[in-house]
N, C-alpha and C positions, 0 to 999 in steps of 0.2 A: 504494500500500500504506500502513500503518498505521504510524508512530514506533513506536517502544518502548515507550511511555507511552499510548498510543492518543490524542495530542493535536493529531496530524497528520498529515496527507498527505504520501507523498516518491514523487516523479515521477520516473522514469529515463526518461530519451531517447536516444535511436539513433540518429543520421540518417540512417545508410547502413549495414544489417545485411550482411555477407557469408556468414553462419553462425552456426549455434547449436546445441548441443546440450543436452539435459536428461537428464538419469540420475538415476533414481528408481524404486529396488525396489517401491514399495507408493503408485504414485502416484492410487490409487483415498482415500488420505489425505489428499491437497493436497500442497504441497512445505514444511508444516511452518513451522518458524522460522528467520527468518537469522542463521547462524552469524556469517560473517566474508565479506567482500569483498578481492577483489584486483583489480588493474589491471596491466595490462603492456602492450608494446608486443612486437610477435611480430618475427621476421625481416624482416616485408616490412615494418616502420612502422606497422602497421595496430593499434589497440588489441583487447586483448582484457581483458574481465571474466570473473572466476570468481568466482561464489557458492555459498558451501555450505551446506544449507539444516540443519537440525538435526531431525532425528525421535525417536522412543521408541529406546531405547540399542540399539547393534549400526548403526541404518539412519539415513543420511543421503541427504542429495539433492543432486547438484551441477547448475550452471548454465553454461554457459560460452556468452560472445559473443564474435566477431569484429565490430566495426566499426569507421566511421569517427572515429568520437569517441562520450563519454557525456556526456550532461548528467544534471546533478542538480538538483532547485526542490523546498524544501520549501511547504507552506501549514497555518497553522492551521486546524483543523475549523469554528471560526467562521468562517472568509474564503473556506467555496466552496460 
């Protein structure tokens, strides 16, 4: 996906997905913009991400993974 500035690419990796869900009232839109990220760790040690995505006012979209870990790798638009 796009930085904020559209000056870069950010790569999110997964190694080992267990789950995932998406909730999105109006997902014939896309999932919009991203709000805010969270990270946790659940009961069993396993990480979970939630994203919530931002729509036209009243409608957002959230995200949520269970995996093994996340990675993150940014790259400027000139370097791919």
């Amino acid at each position: 996906m796009l930085g904020a500035y559209h000056d870069r690419f950010i790569e999110l990796f997964y190694p080992e997905v267990f789950s995932y869900t998406m909730s999105n009232l109006r997902a014939a839109a896309g999932h919009f913009d991203w709000r805010y990220s969270e990270i946790r760790l659940s009961d069993g040690g396993k990480v979970i991400h939630e994203i919530e995505w931002a729509g036209p006012p009243g409608l957002n979209a959230r995200w949520v993974i269970e995996a093994s870990d996340v990675q993150l790798q940014t790259f400027p638009l000139d370097k791919v």
